[in-house]
MINU-44870 format. One record per residue (C-alpha): x, y, z; residue number from 1; residue in three letters. Coordinates in steps of 0.05 Angstrom, whole numbers, always signed. Layout:
BEGIN
[atom [X; Y; Z]; NUM; 'ALA']
...
END
This chain:
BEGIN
[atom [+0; +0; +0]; 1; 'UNK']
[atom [+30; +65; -18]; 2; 'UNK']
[atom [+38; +121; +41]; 3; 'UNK']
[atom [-3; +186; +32]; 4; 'UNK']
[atom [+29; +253; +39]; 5; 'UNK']
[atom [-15; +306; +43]; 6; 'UNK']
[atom [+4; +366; +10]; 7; 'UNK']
[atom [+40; +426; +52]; 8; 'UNK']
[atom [+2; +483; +68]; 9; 'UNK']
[atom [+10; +548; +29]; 10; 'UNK']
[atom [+23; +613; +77]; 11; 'UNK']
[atom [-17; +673; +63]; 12; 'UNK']
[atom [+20; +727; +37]; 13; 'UNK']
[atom [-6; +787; +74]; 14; 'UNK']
[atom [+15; +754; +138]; 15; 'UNK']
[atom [+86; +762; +123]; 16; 'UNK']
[atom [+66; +832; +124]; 17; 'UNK']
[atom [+21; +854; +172]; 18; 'UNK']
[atom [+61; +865; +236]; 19; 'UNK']
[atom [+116; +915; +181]; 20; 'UNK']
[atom [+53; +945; +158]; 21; 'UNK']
[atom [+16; +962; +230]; 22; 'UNK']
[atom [+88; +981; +252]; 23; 'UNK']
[atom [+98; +1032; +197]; 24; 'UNK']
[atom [+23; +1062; +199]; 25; 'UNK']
[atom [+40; +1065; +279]; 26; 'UNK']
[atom [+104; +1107; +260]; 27; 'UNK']
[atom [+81; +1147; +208]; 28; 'UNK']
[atom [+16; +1165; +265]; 29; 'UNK']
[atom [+65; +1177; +323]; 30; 'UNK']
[atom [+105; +1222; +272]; 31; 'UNK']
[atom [+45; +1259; +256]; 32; 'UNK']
[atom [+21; +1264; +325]; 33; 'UNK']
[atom [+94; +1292; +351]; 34; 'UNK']
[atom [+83; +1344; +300]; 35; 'UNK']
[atom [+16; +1366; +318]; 36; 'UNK']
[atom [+49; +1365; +384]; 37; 'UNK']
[atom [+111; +1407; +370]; 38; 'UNK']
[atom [+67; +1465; +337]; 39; 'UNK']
[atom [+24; +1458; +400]; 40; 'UNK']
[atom [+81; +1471; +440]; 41; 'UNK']
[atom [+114; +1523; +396]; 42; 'UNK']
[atom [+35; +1556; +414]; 43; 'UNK']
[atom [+46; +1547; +485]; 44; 'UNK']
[atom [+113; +1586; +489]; 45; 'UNK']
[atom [+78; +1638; +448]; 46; 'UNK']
[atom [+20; +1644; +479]; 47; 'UNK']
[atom [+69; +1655; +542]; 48; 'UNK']
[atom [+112; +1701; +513]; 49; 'UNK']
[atom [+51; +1746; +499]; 50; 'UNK']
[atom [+23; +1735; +565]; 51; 'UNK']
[atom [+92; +1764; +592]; 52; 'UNK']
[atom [+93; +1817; +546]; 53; 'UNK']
[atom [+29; +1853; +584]; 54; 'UNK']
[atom [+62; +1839; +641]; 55; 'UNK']
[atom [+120; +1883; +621]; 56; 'UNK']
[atom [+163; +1824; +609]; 57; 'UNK']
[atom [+194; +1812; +540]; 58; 'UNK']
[atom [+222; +1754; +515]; 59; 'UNK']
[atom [+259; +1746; +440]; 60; 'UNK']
[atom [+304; +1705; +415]; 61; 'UNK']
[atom [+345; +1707; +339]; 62; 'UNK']
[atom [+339; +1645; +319]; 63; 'UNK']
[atom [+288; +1585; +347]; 64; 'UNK']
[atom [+287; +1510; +324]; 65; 'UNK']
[atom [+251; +1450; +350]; 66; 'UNK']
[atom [+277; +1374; +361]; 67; 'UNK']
[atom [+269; +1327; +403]; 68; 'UNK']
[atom [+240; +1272; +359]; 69; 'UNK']
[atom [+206; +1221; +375]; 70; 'UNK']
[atom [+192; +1226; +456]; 71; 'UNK']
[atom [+206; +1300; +469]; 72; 'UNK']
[atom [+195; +1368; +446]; 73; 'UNK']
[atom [+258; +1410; +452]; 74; 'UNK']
[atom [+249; +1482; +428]; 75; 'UNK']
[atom [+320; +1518; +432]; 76; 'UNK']
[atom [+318; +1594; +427]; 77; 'UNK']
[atom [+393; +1625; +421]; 78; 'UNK']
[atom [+413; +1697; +429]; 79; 'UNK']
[atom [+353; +1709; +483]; 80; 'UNK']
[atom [+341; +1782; +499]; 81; 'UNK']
[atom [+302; +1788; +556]; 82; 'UNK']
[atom [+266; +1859; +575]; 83; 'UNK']
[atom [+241; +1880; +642]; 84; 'UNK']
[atom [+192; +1943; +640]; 85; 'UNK']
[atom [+155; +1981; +700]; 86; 'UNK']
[atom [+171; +1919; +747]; 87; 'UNK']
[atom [+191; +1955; +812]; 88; 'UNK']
[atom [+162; +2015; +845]; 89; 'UNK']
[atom [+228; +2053; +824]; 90; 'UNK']
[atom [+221; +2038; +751]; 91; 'UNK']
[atom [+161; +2083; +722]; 92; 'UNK']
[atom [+137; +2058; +648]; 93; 'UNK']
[atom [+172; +2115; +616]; 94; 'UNK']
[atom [+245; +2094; +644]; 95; 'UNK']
[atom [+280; +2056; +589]; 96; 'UNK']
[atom [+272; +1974; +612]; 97; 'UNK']
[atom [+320; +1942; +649]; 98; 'UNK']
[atom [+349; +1889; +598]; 99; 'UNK']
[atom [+394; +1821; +597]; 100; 'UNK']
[atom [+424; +1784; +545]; 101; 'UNK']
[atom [+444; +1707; +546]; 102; 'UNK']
[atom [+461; +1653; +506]; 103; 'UNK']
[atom [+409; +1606; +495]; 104; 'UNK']
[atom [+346; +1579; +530]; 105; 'UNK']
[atom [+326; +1508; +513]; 106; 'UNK']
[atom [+255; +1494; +534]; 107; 'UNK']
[atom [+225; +1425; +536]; 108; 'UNK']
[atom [+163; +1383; +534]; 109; 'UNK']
[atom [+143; +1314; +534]; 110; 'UNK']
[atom [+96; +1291; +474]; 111; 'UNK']
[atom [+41; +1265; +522]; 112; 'UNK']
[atom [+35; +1335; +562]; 113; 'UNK']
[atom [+55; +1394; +521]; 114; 'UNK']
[atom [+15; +1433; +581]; 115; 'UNK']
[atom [+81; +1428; +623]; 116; 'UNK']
[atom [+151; +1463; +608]; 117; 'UNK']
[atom [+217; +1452; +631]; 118; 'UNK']
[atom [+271; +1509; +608]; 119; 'UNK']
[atom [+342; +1517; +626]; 120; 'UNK']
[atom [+383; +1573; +615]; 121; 'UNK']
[atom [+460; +1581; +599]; 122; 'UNK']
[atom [+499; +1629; +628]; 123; 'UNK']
[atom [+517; +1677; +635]; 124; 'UNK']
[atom [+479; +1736; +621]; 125; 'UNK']
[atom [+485; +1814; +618]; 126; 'UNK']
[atom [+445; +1853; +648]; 127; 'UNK']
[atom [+442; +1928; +637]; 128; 'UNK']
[atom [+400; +1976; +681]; 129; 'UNK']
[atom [+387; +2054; +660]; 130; 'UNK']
[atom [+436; +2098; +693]; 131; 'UNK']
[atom [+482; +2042; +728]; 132; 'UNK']
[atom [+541; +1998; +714]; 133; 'UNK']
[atom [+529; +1943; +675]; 134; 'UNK']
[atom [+519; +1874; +720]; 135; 'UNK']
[atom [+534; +1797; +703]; 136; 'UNK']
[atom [+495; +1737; +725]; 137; 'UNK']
[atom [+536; +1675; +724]; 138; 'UNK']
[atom [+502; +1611; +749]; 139; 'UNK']
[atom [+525; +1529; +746]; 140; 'UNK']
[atom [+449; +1500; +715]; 141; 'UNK']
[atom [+387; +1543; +718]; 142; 'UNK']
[atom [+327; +1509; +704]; 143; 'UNK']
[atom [+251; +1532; +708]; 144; 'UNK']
[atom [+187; +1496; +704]; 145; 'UNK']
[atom [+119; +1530; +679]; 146; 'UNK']
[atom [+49; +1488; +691]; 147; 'UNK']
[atom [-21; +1499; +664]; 148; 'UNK']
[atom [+0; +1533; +596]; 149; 'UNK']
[atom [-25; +1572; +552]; 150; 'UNK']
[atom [-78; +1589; +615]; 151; 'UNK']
[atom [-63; +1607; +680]; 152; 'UNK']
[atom [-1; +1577; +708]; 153; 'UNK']
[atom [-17; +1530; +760]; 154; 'UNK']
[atom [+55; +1530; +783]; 155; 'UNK']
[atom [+127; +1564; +767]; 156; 'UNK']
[atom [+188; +1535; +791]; 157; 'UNK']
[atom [+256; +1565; +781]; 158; 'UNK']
[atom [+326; +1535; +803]; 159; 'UNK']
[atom [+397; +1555; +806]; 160; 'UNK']
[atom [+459; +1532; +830]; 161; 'UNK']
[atom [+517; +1560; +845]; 162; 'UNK']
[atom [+484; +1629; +819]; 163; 'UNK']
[atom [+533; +1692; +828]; 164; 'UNK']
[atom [+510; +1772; +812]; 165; 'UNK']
[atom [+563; +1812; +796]; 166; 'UNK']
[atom [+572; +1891; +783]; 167; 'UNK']
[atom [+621; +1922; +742]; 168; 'UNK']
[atom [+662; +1981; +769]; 169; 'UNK']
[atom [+725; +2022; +757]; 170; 'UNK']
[atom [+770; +1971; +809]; 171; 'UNK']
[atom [+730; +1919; +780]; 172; 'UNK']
[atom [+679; +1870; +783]; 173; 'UNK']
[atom [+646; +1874; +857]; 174; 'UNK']
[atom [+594; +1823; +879]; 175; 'UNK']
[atom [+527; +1832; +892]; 176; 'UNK']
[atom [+491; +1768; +908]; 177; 'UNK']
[atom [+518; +1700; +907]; 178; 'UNK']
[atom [+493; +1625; +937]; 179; 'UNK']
[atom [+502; +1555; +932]; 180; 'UNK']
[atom [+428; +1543; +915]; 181; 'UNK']
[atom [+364; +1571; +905]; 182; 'UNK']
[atom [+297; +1547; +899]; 183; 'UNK']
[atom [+227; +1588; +883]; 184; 'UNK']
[atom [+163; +1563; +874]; 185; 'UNK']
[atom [+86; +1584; +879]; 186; 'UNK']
[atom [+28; +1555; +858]; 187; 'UNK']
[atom [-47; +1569; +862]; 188; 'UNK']
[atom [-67; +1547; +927]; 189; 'UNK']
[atom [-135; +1501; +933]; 190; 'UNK']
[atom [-181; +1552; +962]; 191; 'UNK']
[atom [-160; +1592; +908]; 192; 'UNK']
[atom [-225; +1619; +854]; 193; 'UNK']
[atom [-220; +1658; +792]; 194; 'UNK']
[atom [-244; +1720; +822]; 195; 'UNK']
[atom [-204; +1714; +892]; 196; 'UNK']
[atom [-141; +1680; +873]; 197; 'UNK']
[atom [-86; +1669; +925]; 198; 'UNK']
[atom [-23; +1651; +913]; 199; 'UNK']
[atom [+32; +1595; +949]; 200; 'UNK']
[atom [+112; +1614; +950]; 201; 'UNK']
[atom [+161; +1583; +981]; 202; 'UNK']
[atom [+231; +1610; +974]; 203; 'UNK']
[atom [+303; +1568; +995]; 204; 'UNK']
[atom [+371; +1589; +1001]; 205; 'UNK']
[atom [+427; +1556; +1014]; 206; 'UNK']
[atom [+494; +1593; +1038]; 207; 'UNK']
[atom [+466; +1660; +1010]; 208; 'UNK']
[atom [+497; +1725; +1014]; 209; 'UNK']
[atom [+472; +1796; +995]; 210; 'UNK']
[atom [+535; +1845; +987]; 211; 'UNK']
[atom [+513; +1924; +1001]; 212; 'UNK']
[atom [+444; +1921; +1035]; 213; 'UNK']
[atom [+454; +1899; +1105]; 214; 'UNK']
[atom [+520; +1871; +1145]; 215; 'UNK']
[atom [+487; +1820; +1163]; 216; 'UNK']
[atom [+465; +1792; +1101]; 217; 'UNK']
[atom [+536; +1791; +1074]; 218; 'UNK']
[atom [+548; +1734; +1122]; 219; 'UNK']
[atom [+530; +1661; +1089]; 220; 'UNK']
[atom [+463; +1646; +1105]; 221; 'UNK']
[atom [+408; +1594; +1098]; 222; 'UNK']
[atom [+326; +1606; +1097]; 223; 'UNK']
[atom [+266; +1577; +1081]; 224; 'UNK']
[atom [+201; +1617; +1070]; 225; 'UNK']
[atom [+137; +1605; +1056]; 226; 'UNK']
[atom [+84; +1647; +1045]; 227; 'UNK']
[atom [+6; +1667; +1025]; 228; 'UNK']
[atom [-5; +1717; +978]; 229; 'UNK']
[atom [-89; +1738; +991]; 230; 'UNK']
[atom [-120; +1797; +964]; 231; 'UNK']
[atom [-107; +1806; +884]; 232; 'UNK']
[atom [-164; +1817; +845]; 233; 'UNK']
[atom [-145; +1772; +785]; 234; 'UNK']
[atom [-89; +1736; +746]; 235; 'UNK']
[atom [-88; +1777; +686]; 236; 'UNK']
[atom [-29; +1798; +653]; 237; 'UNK']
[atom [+1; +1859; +685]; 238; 'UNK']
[atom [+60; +1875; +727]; 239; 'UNK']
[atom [+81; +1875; +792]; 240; 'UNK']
[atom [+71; +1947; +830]; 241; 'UNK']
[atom [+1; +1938; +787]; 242; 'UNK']
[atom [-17; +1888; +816]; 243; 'UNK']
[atom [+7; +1918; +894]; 244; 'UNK']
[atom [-35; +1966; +889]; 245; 'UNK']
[atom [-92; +1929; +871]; 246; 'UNK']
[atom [-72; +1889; +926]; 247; 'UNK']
[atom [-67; +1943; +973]; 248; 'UNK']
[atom [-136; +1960; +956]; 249; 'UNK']
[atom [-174; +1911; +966]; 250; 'UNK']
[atom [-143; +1895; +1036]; 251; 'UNK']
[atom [-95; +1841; +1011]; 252; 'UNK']
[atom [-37; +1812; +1049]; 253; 'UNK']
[atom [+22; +1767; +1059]; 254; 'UNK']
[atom [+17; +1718; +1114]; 255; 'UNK']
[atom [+87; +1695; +1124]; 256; 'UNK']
[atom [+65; +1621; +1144]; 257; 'UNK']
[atom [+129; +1592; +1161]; 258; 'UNK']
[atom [+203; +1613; +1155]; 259; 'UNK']
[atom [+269; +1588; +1189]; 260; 'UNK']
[atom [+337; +1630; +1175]; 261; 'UNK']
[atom [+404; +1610; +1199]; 262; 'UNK']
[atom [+473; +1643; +1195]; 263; 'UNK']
[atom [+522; +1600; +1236]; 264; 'UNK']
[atom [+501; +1586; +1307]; 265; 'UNK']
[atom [+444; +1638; +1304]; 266; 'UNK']
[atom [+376; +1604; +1282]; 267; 'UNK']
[atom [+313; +1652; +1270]; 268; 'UNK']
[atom [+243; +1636; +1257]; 269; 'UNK']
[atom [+184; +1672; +1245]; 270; 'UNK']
[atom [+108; +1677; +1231]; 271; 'UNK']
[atom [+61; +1735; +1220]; 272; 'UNK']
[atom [+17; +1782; +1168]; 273; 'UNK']
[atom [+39; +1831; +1135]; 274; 'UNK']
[atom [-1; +1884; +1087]; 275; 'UNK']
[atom [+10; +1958; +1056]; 276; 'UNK']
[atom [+10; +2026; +1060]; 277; 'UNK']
[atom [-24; +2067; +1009]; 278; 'UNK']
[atom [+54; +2083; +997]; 279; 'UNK']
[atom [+65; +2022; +979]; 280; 'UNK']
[atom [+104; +1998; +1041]; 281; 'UNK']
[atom [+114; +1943; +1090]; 282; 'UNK']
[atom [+64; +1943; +1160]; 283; 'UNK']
[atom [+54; +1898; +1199]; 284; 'UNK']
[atom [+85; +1847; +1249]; 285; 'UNK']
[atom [+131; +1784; +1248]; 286; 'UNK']
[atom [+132; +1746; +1316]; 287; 'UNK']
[atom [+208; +1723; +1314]; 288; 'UNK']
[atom [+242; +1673; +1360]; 289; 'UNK']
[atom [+318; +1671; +1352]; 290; 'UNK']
[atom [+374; +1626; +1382]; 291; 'UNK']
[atom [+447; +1659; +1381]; 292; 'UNK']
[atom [+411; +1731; +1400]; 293; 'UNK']
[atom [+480; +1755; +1429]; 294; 'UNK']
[atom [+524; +1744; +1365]; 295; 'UNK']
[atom [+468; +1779; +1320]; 296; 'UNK']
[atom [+475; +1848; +1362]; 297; 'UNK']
[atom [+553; +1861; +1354]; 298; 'UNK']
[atom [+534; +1852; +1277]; 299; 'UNK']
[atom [+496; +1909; +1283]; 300; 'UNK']
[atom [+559; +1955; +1300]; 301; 'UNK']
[atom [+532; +1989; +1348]; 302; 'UNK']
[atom [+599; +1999; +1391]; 303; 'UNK']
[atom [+634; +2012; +1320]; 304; 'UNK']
[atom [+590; +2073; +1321]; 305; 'UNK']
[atom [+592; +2093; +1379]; 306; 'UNK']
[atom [+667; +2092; +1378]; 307; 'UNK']
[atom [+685; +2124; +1313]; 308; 'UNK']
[atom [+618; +2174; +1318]; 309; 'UNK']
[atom [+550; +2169; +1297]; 310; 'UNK']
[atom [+526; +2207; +1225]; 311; 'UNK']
[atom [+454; +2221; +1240]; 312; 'UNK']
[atom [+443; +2181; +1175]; 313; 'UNK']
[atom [+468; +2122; +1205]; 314; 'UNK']
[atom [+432; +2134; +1277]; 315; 'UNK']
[atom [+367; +2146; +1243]; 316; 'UNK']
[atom [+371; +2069; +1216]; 317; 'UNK']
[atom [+395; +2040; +1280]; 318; 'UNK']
[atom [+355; +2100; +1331]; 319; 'UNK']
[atom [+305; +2144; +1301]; 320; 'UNK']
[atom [+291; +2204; +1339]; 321; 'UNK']
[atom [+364; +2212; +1369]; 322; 'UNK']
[atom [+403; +2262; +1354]; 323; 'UNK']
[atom [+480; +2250; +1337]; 324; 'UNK']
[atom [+508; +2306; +1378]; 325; 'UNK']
[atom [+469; +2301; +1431]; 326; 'UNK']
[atom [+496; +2226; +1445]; 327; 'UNK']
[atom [+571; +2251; +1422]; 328; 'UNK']
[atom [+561; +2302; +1466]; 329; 'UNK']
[atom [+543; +2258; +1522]; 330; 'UNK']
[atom [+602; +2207; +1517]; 331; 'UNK']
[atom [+651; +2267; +1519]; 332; 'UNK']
[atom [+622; +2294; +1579]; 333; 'UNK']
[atom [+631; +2223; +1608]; 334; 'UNK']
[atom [+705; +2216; +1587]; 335; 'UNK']
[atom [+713; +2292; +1622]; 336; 'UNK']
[atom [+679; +2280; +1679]; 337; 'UNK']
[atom [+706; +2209; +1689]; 338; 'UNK']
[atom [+765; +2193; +1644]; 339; 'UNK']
[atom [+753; +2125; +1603]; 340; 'UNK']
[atom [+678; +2124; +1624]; 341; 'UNK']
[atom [+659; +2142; +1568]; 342; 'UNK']
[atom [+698; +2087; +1522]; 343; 'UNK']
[atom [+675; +2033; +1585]; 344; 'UNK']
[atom [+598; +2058; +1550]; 345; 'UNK']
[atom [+620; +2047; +1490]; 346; 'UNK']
[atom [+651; +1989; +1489]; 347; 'UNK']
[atom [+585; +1953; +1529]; 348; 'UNK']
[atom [+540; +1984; +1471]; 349; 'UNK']
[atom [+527; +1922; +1452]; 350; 'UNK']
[atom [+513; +1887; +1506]; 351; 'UNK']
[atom [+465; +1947; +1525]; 352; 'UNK']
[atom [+420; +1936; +1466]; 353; 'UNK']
[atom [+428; +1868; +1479]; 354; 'UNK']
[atom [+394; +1863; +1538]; 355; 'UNK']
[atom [+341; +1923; +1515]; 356; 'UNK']
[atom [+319; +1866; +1459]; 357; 'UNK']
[atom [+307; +1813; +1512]; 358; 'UNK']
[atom [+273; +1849; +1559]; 359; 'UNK']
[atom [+219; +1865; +1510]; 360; 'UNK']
[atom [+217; +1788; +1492]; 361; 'UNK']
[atom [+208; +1727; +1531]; 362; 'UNK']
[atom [+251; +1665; +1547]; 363; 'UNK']
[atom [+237; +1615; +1498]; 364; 'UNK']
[atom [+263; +1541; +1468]; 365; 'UNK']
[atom [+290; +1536; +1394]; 366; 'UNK']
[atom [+308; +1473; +1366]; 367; 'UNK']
[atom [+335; +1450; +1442]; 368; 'UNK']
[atom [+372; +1517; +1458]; 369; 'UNK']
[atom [+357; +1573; +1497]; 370; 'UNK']
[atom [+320; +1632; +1454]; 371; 'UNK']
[atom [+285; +1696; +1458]; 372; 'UNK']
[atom [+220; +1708; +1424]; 373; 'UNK']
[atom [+198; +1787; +1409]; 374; 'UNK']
[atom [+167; +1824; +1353]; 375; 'UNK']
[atom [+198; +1839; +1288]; 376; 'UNK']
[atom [+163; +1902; +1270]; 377; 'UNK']
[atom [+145; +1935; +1205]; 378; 'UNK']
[atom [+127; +2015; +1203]; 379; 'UNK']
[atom [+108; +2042; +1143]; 380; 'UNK']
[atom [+175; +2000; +1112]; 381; 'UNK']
[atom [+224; +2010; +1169]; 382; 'UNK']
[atom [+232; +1948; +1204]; 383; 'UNK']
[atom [+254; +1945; +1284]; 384; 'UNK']
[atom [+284; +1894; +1319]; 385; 'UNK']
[atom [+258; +1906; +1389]; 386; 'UNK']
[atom [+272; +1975; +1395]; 387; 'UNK']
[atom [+326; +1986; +1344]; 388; 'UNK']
[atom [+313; +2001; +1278]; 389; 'UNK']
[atom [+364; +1943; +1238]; 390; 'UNK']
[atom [+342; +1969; +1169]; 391; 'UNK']
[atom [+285; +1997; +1110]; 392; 'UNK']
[atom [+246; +1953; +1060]; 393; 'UNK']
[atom [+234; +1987; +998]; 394; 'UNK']
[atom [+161; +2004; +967]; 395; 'UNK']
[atom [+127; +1959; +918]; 396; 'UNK']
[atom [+94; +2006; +881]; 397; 'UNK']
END
């Protein structure tokens, strides 16, 4: 008997292809969909830029490309100029802007959420104000994150390390501002609504230090501050001493929620309100507990004063409502009347307004150590540490 073979089976064609097929349709739909992606994004980072514009920020750069194929959006925008108008209360809208010039920002999206944006900036940049030396920012990576686009932003983030300010003069470049780290962030908080819209910050800095405001301040420092912004009437586009006023209007204020500042061994926190004159400044009250009270006092240079001579100018910040010759006057008489009495006063200044402070505050604990806890005051945008005046905010409109 012969065997029967039965005859092999003849594959389908169109099977060999299918899975190419689906996987080029797939490609040549994810290519498509990146693209309507990319000129969504390129409209979010317009739409922004215009938003900023009637804010009195302008933002422009030479030449702008986009990459990032397949999985992100990159658009890179080289030779930014960046320009700042009627942004503080010393800048009117006539004043020519303040302006700054950089490299390159590269800004970047995924393709599933072209809502969120991630920039970074390279350094440094030049920034030139009306009527001063030029300045340079230098930084290590700057980065900045933008939420909720083309709307509202829901939330801004901006980081820098190792950022450095710089201002040119005749002997050379002298710093301004420099720091290890900084963080800022707000966002809309959640009993936030479009007509009473409050805002979330927190600011952190790590080893900061501000050259030419304060002594103390040019001392390494960290902090950490968060606050509630209540009391704008809207979001719209417009910029900052704008929208002061309007705060200061309708009865708006910042509630400093919680902040922690430390500068060696001396540790300072602090919680309060504060709100605005119809000039624009600072009122209000902090309720500050600081460990290391005795260290912060000698940075004041009050016997430094006292021993070279007071300017009025310089009393006035320190002791309003003293004179300057009438205290010179009285350490002479002391020297005359009692040779070295005089420099024995002076050299216990310190220790003087020392214990002034803490007998207007009360013994407290920080962090295990022994503290005081007082007022930090805020009149009309001079601020007083107990009873000595350590310095002036400026207005914000």
């Amino acid at each position: 008997m012969s065997e029967f073979h039965p005859a092999p089976r003849r594959r389908r064609l169109w099977t060999l292809f299918f899975m190419p097929v689906v996987l080029l349709i797939a490609a040549l739909g994810w290519t498509a969909f990146w693209f309507f992606s990319a000129s969504k994004v390129d409209e979010t980072v317009d739409a922004w830029r215009a938003r900023e514009a009637q804010s009195g920020r302008s933002y422009d750069c030479a030449d702008r490309s986009i990459a990032g194929y397949p999985f992100r959006l990159e658009v890179r925008c080289q030779k930014v100029s960046v320009s700042l108008k009627a942004q503080t209360a010393g800048q009117p809208a006539d004043q020519p802007p303040i302006t700054a010039q950089l490299g390159e920002i590269l800004v970047v999206a995924q393709v599933y959420n072209p809502r969120l944006l991630i920039a970074e900036f390279k350094a440094p940049a030049s920034i030139s104000v009306a009527g001063e030396p030029p300045w340079t920012a230098n930084w290590r990576i700057a980065r900045a994150s933008v939420a909720g686009l083309p709307g509202v932003p829901q939330r801004v983030s901006l980081v820098f390390d190792d950022p450095d300010v710089e201002r040119t003069a005749e002997s050379g470049p002298v710093w301004l501002a420099r720091a290890r780290h900084v963080e800022m962030h707000g966002r809309m908080a959640e009993a936030s609504t479009p007509d009473k819209p409050i805002l979330e910050t927190v600011l952190q800095i790590e080893s900061g230090s501000i050259n030419d405001l304060h002594p103390l301040l040019a001392m390494p420092f960290d902090a950490d501050i968060r606050t509630q912004l209540s009391g704008l009437k809207d979001l719209s586009p417009k910029p900052w001493p704008a929208r002061f006023r309007e705060m200061q209007a309708f009865g708006g204020h910042l509630d400093v929620v919680q902040s922690r500042i430390q500068q060696g061994d001396v540790i300072a926190v602090a919680a309060g309100s504060l709100a605005l004159t119809p000039a624009g400044r600072l009122d209000g009250q902090l309720q500050m507990t600081v460990a290391g009270m005795e260290t912060v006092v000698p940075a004041l240079g009050i016997e430094k004063m006292l021993e070279e001579g007071i300017p009025q100018s310089t009393l006035d910040r320190f002791v309003p409502g003293v004179k300057s010759a009438d205290v010179n006057n009285l350490l002479g008489a002391l020297d005359r009347a009692i040779p070295g009495l005089g420099k024995m006063v002076r050299q216990n200044a310190n220790a003087g307004v020392t214990a002034g402070i803490n007998a207007l505050g009360s013994e407290a604990t920080l962090e295990g150590r022994k503290a005081r806890a007082f007022p930090l005051r805020f009149v009309d945008g001079a601020v007083f540490l107990g009873p000595v005046k350590v310095g002036d905010t400026p207005p914000l409109f």
